[in-house]
C-alpha positions as CSV (number, residue, x, y, z in Angstrom):
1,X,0.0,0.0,0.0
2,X,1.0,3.5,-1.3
3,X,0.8,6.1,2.0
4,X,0.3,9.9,1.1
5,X,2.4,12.2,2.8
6,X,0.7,15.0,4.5
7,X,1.8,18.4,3.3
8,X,4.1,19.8,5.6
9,X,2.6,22.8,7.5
10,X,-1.3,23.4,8.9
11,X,-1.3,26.5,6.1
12,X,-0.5,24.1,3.2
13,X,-2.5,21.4,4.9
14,X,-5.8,23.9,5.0
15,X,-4.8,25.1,1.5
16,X,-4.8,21.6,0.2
17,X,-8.3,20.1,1.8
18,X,-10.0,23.9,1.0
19,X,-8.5,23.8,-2.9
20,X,-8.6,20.0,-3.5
21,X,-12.3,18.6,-1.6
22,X,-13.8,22.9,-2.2
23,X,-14.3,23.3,1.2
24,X,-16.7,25.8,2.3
25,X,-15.4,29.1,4.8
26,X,-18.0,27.7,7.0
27,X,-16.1,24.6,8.2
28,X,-12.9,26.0,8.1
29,X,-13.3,29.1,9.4
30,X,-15.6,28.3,12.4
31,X,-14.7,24.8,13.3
32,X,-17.1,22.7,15.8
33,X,-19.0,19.3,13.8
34,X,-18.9,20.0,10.6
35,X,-14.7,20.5,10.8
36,X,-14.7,17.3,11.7
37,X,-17.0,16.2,9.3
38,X,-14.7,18.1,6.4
39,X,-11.4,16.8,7.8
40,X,-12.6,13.1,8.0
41,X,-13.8,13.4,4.1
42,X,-10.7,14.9,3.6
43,X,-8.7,11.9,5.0
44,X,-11.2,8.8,3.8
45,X,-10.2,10.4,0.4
46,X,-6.6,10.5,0.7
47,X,-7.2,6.6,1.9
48,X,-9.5,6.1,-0.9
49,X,-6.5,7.1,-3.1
50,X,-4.1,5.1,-1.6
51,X,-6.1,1.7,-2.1
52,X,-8.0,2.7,-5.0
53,X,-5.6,0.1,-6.7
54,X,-6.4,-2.5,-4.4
55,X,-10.2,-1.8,-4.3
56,X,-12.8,-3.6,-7.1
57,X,-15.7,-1.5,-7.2
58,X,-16.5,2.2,-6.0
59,X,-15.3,3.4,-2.1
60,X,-18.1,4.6,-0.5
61,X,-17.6,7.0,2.3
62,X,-20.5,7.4,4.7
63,X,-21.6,10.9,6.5
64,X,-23.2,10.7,9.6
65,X,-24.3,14.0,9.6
66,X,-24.8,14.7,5.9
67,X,-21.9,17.2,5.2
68,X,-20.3,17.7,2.1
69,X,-23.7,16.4,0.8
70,X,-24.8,19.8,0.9
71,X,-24.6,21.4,-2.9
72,X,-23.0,23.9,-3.8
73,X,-19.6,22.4,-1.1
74,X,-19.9,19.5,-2.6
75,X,-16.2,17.8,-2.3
76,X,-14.2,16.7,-5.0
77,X,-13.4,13.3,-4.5
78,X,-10.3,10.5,-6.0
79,X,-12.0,9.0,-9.0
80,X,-14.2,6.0,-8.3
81,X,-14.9,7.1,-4.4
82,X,-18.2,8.5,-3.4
83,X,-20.0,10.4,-0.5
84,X,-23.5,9.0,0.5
85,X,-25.2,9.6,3.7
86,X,-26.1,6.4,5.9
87,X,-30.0,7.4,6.0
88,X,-29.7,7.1,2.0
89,X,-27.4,4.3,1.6
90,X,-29.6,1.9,3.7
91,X,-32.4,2.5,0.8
92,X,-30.5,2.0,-1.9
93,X,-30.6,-1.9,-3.5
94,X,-26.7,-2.4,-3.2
95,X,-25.7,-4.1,-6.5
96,X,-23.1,-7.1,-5.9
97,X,-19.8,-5.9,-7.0
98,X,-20.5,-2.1,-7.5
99,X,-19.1,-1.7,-4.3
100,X,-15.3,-2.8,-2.9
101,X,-15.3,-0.6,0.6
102,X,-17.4,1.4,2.8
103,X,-15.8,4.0,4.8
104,X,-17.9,4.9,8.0
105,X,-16.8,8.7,8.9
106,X,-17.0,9.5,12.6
107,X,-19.1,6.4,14.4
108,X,-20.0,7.8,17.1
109,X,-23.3,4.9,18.6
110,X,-23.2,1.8,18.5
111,X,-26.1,2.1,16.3
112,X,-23.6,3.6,13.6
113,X,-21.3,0.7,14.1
114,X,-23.9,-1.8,13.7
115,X,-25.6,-0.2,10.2
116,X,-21.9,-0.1,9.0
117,X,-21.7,-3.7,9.9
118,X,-25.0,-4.6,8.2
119,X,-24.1,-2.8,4.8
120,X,-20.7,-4.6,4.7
121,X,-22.2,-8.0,5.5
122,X,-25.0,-7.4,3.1
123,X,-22.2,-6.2,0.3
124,X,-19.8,-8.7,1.2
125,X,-17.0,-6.2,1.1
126,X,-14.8,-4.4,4.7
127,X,-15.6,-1.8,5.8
128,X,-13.3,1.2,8.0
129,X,-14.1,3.3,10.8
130,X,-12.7,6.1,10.5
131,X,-12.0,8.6,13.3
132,X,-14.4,7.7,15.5
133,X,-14.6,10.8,18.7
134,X,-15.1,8.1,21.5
135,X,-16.4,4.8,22.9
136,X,-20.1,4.3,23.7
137,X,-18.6,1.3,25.5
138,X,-16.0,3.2,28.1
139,X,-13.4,1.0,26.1
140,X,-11.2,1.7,23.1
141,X,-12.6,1.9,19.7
142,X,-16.2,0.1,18.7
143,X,-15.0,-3.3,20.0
144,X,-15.4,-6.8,17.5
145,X,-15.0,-7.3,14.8
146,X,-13.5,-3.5,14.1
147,X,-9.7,-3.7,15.3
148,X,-7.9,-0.3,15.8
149,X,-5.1,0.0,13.1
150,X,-3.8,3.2,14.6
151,X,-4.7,5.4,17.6
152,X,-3.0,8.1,19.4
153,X,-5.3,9.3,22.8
154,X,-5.0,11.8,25.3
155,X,-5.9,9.6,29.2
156,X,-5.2,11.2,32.2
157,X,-1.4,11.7,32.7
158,X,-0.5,9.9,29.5
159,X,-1.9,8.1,26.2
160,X,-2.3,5.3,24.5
161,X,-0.8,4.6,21.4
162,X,-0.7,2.0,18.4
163,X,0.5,1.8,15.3
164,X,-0.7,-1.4,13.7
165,X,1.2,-4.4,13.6
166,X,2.2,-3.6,17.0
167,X,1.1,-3.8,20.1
168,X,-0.8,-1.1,22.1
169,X,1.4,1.3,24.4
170,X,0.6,3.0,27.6
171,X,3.0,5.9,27.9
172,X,3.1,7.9,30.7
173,X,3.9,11.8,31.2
174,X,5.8,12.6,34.7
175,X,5.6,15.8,36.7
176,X,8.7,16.6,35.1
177,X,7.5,16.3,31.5
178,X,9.4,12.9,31.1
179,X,7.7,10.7,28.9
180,X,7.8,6.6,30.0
181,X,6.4,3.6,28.0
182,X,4.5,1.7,31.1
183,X,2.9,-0.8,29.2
184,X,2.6,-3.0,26.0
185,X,-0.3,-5.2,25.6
C-alpha cells in the first residue's frame, strides 16, 4: 500500500483540503462538527487514493451528519470514491460488485457501528471506521469485529498509542515532563 504524505505545514494542509475537496469558509473558518466532518472526508479520500488500486468497485464514504452532501460544497473526490449519507445508503438496493469498501466517517453509537456492519455484510466487502470521537462502550474503539489500526489518545497523565502491527502502548507523562512507555499489551 501507497501512503500519502501530508503536506508539511497546517497553512499548506488547510490550503490543500479547502483547494482540493472545495471546502466551504464555514467549516474551516468556524470549526465545531462540521470540521470534523470536512477533515474526516478529507482523509477517507486520501485513503480512498491510496487503495484505490487495491479496491474492485466504488469506495463509498458514509456521512453521519450529511456534510459535504450539501450542494453547492460538494467535495471533489479521488475517481471511483463516493459520499453517501447512511440514511440514503440503507435505501439503496446495493448491487453485488458495484461496491469494494465502505468508509464509515466519525461512528460515534453503536447504532452507527452496527448499520456499517450490516451494509458490509450485506455487500460482502470491509468496511473502515474512520476517526471515531469516543467509545459508547467506556473502552477503546467500537469493540469486535472492528480492530484499531492506529490510535494516538490523550488519558489522564499519558496516552495510549498504536500503530498497527504492534502492540498497544501506555505511555506515561511525569511531573517533570518525562515521557515513559508503562505498558505493551
Amino acid at each position: 500500500m501507497k501512503w500519502l504524505l501530508v503536506p508539511n505545514g497546517t497553512k499548506k494542509l488547510r490550503k490543500d483540503v479547502t483547494e482540493n475537496l472545495r471546502v466551504p469558509d464555514y467549516a474551516t473558518n468556524r470549526g465545531g462538527p462540521s470540521t470534523l466532518e470536512w477533515s474526516n472526508i478529507y482523509w477517507a479520500n486520501r485513503l480512498a487514493e491510496g487503495l484505490r488500486a487495491q479496491i474492485k468497485g466504488d469506495i463509498v464514504l458514509i456521512s453521519l451528519s450529511g456534510e459535504g452532501l450539501k450542494a453547492p460544497n460538494t467535495p471533489t473526490l479521488t475517481k471511483g470514491t463516493r459520499l453517501v449519507s447512511l440514511s440514503t445508503i440503507k435505501k439503496m438496493p446495493l448491487v453485488p460488485g458495484e461496491i469494494g469498501l465502505f468508509i464509515l466517517l466519525s461512528p460515534c453509537s453503536e447504532s452507527h457501528y452496527r448499520d456499517g456492519i450490516q451494509l458490509a455484510d450485506k455487500s460482502q466487502v470491509p468496511i473502515i471506521a474512520l476517526n471515531a470521537p469516543f467509545s459508547y462502550r467506556y473502552d477503546i474503539g467500537g469493540g469486535k469485529p472492528f480492530e484499531l489500526t492506529y490510535v494516538m489518545k490523550r488519558i489522564p497523565k499519558g496516552w495510549y498509542y498504536r500503530q498497527y502491527p504492534k502492540d498497544f502502548e501506555i505511555i506515561i507523562e511525569g511531573p517533570n515532563y518525562e515521557i515513559l512507555k508503562a505498558k505493551s499489551y
